[in-house]
N, C-alpha and C positions, 0 to 999 in steps of 0.2 A: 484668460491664459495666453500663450505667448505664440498660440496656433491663431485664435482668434483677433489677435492685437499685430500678428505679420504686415496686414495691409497700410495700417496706420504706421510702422515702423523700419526705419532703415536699416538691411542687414546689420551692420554695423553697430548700432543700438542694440538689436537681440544679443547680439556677439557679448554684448559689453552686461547688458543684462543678465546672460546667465552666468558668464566667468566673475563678476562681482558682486552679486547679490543671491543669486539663485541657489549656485552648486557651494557656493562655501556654508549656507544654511542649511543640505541636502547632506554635505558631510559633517557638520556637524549632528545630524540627526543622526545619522548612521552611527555614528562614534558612544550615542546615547542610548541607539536601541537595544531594547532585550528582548528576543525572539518569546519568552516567556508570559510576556504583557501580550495578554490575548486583543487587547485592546486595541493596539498600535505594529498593526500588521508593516512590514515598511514594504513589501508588493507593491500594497496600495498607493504609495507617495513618491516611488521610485521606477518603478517601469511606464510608467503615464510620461517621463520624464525622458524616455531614453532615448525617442525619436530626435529630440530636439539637441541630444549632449551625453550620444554615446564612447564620445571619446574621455570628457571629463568625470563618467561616471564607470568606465572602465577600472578605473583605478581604486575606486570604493569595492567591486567584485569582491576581490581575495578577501577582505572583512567580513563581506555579508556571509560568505562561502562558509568561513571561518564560526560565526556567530549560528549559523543554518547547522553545521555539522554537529556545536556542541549540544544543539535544542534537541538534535532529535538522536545522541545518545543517551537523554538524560531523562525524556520525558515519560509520564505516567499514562495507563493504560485507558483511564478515564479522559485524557487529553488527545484521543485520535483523532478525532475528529477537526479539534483544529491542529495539530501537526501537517495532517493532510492539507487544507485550506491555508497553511503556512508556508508548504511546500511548491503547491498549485503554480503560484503566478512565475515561479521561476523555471519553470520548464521550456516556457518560451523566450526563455534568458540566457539560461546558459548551454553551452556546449554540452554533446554526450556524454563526453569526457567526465567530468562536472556532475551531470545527474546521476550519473552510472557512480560515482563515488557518493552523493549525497542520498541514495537509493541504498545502499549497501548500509549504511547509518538506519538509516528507517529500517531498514530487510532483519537488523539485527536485534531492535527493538521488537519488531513483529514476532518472531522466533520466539521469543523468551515468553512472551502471551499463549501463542502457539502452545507454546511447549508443558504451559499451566492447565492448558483447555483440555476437559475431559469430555468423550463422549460417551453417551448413557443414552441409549436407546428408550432406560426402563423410567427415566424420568431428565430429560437434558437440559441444562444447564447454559447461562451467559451465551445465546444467540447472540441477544443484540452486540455484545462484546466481539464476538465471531465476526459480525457485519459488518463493524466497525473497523473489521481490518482487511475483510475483503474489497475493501470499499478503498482502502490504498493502490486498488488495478488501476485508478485514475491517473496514481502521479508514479507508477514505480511501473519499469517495464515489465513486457508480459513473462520475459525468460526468468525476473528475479520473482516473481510472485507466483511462479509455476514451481522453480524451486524450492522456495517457502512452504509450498504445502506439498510440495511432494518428500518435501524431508522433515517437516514436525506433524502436519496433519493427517496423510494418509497412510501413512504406517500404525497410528495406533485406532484410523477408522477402518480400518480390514482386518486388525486386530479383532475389534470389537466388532463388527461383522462376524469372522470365524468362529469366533466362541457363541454369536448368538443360533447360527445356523447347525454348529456342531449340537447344543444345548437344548434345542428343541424340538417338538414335535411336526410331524407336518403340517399341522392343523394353523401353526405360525405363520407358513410362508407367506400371506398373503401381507399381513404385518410389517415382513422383512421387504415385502417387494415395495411395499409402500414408503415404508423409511427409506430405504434405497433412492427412490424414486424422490422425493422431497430433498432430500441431500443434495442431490446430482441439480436440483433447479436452481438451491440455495446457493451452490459454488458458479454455476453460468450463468446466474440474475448477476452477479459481480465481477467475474472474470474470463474475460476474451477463453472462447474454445480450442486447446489445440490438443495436438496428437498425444503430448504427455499427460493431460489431464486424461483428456480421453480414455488413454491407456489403465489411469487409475479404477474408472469407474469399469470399463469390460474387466477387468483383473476381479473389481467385485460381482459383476455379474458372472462371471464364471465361474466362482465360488458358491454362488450360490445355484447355480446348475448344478455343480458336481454333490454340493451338499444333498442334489435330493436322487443322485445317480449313485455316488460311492459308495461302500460301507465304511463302517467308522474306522476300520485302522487304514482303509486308501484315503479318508478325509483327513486321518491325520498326519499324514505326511505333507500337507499343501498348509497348514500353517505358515500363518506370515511373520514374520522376520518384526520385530520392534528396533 
């Protein structure tokens, strides 16, 4: 490569190297790629590159940006895993600016999954589906994925919390504490701790406190909001 071949070559050479043979092959790639070819990541062929010819490959961005945005309002539910890994390498590319827009793209994809995902205590359903989007903490900041589930997933998990605590006997709780308890690992094995999540899980723990303190028409006025 053009790191390793430095010693043997005159600036002037490299110069000449990457402005006539290099980057017009690098853009002509670009011009060919489809974010959809799991195959041909362009990550991989383009940031190894940027140390050497960040200024001639500045002007390739707007494309990729371009091509990056439409991937990931388009893509299916089964393909998170590489969207994510499609995403990854340009985080150390582009500006906030930039991520904070191609994050909002992903955020909205996420959402719509989200928003299919049912929780069932009494037999539950597509974890690994669940995982595979908690597992976007990697590329998507922590405020846009605290938002994510604090407005598709934790409203109808406190839902379903409510009705199970309302619904049953006390002989349950231990049940309820234990699912509770699983829940709360499953979302912080993936997603940084903060005050808002936080806030989610005491909101269910205290439901399920009052659940075994109130009587039924004080428990039913703390129903939660969908």
């Amino acid at each position: 490569d053009v790191q390793r071949r430095q010693p043997l070559l005159s600036q002037a050479a490299i110069d000449n190297l990457v402005q006539v043979v290099i980057f017009p092959k690098l853009k002509r790639a670009v011009e060919r790629w489809n974010p959809s070819d799991r195959q041909n990541r362009a990550g991989e062929w383009i940031c190894p590159w940027l140390p050497h010819m960040q200024t001639e490959l500045a002007s390739l961005m707007p494309s990729i940006r371009r091509k990056l945005a439409q991937s990931l309002d388009a893509w299916k539910p089964e393909h998170n895993a590489e969207q994510r890994d499609l995403l990854k390498p340009w985080m150390a590319v582009f500006d906030r600016k930039t991520m904070d827009s191609l994050s909002t793209h992903a955020a909205g994809r996420l959402a719509l999954q989200l928003r299919a995902f049912e929780v069932n205590p009494a037999g539950q359903q597509g974890i690994d589906a669940l995982r595979s989007i908690l597992a976007f903490s990697d590329v998507l900041p922590t405020v846009h994925m605290t938002s994510l589930l604090q407005g598709e997933l934790f409203p109808k998990w406190k839902a379903v919390l409510y009705d199970w605590i309302r619904q049953s006997e006390p002989s349950a709780n231990a049940d309820i504490v234990k699912w509770y308890r699983q829940w709360k690992a499953l979302i912080f094995e993936h997603v940084p701790r903060s005050p808002q999540l936080n806030g989610e899980f005491s909101h269910g723990l205290d439901l399920m406190e009052k659940g075994r303190t109130l009587d039924a028409a004080a428990f039913e006025q703390l129903k939660p909001d969908l």
